[in-house]
Structure formats: C-alpha cells, structure tokens
C-alpha atoms as a printed R data frame, in Angstrom:
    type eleno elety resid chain resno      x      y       z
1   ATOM     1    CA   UNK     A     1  0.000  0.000   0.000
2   ATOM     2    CA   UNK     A     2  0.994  3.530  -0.960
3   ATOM     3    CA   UNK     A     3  1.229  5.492   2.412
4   ATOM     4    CA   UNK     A     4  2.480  9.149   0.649
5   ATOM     5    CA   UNK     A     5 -0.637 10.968  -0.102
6   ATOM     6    CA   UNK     A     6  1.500 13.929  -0.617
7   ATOM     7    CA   UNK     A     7  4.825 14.817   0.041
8   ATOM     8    CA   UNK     A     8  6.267 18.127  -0.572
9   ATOM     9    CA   UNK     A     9 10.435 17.719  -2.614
10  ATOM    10    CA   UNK     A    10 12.753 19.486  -0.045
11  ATOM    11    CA   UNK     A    11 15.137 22.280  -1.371
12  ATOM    12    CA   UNK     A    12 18.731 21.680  -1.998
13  ATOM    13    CA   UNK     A    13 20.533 23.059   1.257
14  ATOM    14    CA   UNK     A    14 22.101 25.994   0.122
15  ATOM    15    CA   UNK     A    15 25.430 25.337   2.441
16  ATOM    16    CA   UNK     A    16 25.667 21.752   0.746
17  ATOM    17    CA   UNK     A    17 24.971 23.296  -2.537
18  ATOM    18    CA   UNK     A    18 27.845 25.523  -1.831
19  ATOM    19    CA   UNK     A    19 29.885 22.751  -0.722
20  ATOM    20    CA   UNK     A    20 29.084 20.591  -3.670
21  ATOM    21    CA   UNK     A    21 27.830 17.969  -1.194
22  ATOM    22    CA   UNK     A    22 25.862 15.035  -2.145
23  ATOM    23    CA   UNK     A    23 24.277 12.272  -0.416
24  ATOM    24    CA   UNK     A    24 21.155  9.469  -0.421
25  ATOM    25    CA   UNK     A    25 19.962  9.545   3.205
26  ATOM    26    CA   UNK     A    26 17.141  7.387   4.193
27  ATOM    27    CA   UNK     A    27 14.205  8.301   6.560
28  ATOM    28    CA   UNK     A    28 12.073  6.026   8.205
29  ATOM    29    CA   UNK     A    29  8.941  8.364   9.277
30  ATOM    30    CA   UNK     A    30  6.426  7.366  12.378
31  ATOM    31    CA   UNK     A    31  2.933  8.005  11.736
32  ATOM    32    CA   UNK     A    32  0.386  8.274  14.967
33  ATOM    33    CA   UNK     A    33 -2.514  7.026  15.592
34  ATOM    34    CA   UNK     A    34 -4.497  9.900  13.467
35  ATOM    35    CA   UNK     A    35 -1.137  9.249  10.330
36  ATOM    36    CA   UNK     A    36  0.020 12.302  11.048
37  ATOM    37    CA   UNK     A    37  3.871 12.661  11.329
38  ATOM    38    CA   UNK     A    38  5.505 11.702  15.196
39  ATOM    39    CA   UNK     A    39  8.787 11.534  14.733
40  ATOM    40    CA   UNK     A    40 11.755 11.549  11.335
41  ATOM    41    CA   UNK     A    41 14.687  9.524  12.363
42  ATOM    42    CA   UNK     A    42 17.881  9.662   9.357
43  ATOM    43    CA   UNK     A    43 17.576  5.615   9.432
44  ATOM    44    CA   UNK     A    44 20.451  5.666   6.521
45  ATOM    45    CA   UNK     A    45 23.264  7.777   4.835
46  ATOM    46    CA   UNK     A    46 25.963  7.407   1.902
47  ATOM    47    CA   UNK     A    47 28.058  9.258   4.287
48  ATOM    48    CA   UNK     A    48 28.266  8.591   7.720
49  ATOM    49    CA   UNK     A    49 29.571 12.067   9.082
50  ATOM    50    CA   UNK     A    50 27.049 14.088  11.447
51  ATOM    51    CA   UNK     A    51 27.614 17.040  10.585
52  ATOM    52    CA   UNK     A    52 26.843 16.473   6.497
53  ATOM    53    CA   UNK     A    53 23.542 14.335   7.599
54  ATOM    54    CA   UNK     A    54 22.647 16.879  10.033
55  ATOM    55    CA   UNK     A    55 23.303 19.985   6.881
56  ATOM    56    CA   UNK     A    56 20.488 17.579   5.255
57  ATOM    57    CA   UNK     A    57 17.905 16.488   8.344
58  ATOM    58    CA   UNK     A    58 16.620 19.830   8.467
59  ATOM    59    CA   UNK     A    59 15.470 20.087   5.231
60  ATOM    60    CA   UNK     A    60 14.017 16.847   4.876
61  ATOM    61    CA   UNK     A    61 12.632 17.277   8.320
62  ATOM    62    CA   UNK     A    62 10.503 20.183   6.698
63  ATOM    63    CA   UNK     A    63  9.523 18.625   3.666
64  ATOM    64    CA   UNK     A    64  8.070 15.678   5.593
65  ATOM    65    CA   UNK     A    65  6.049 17.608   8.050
66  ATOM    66    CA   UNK     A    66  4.496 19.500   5.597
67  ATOM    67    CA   UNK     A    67  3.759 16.185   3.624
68  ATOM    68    CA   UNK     A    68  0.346 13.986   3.855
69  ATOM    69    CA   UNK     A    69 -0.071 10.016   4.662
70  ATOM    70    CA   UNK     A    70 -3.067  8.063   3.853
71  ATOM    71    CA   UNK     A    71 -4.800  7.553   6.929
72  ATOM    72    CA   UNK     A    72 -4.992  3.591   6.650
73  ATOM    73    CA   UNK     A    73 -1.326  3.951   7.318
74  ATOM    74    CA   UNK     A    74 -1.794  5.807  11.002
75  ATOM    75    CA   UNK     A    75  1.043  3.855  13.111
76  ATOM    76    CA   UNK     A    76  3.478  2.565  11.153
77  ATOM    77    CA   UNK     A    77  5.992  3.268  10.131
78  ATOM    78    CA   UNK     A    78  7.044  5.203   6.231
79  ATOM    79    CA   UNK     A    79 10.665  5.054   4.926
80  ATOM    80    CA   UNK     A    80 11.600  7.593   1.954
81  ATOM    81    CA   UNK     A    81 15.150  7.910   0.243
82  ATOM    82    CA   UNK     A    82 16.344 10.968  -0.400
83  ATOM    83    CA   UNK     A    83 19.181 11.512  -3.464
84  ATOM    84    CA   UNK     A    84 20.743 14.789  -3.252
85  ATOM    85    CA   UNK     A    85 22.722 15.414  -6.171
86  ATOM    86    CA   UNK     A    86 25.081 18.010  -7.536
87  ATOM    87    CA   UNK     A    87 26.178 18.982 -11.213
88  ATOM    88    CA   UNK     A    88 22.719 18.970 -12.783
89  ATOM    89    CA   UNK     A    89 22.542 20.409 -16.180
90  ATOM    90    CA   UNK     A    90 20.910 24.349 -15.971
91  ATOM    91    CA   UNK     A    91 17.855 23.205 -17.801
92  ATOM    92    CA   UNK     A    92 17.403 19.841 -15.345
93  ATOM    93    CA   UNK     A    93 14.318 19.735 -13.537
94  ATOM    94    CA   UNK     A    94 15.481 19.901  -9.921
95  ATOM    95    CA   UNK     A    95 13.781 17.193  -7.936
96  ATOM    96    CA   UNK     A    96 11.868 13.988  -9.288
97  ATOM    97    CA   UNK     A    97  9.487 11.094  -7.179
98  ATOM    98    CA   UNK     A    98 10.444  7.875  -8.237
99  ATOM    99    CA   UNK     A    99  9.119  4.682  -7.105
100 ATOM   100    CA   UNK     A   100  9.007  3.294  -4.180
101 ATOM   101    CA   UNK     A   101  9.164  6.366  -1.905
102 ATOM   102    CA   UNK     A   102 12.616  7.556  -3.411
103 ATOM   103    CA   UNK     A   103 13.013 11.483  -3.851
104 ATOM   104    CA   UNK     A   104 15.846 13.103  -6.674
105 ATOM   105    CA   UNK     A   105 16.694 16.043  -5.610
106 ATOM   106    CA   UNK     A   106 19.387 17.749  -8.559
107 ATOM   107    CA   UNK     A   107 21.460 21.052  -8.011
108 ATOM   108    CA   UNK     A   108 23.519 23.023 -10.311
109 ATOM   109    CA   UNK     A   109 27.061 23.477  -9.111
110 ATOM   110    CA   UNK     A   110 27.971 26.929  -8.345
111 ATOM   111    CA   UNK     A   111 29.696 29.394 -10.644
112 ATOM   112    CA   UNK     A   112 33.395 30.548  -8.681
C-alpha cells in the first residue's frame, strides 16, 4: 500500500549546494494514531559524518512535516530515500518522485 498521499520535494541546502555535497539519506517516518507525522529519524546515509547528515535532516525534516499520509497507514511506520545530487545540467528539472518512496533532488554546481 501507498502510504504518501503527498509529500512536498525538499530544497537543496544551500550550504551543501555551496559545498558541492551530495548524499542518499534514508528516513524512516512514524505516523500516529491519526497518520500524522511523530517523529523523522535519518535511518540511513551514503556518508556517515554528522555534521553532512545533520546539513540535510533539516530540510528533509521540513519537507516531511508538511507532507500527507493516507490515513490507513496511522502507526506505522514510512521510509523515503532521499538523493541529493550536484552537477545537474541548468535546464534539469530539480527534484523527481520515483518509485518506491525515493526522492531526486538535482542542483547546479555553483559558478566561482
């Protein structure tokens, strides 16, 4: 069953943009009782070090609280990857929803 009713694409950082930092992070997302959102817990990351997954939890942290679940999914539990990726062509759409719950999210690398 499809949980994601609607989920809103977070932005690309703009600090990792400006550090050319990339990364697939996983979330595993705890619906209550009513499916709305209880808690967002990074349950995955390409790279390990806190301080680039926490550059990244904020924004997806955003994104999923201002998302919808189908109610026949109140309490359990929702995971969603996340690719953040730099060097996208200027005329690349930036984010994409692929299937099953996985989130492209592209950036443009910035001009020195």
């Amino acid at each position: 069953m499809m949980c994601v009713k609607r989920l809103l694409v977070p932005r690309y950082p703009a600090v990792a943009q400006s550090a050319r930092l990339s990364i697939d992070i996983s979330a595993a997302i705890t619906l209550s009782s009513d499916g709305k959102v209880e808690s967002v817990v990074i349950a995955d990351a390409s790279d390990s070090r806190p301080t680039i997954k926490d550059i990244f939890l904020l924004t997806i942290e955003q994104s999923i609280r201002s998302s919808e679940f189908e109610p026949a999914c109140a309490q359990k539990t929702v995971r969603i990857i996340y690719s953040f990726r730099m060097d996208a062509a200027p005329d690349v759409t930036a984010s994409w929803f692929g299937y099953p719950n996985r989130i492209e999210v592209w950036a443009v690398t910035p001009r020195l």
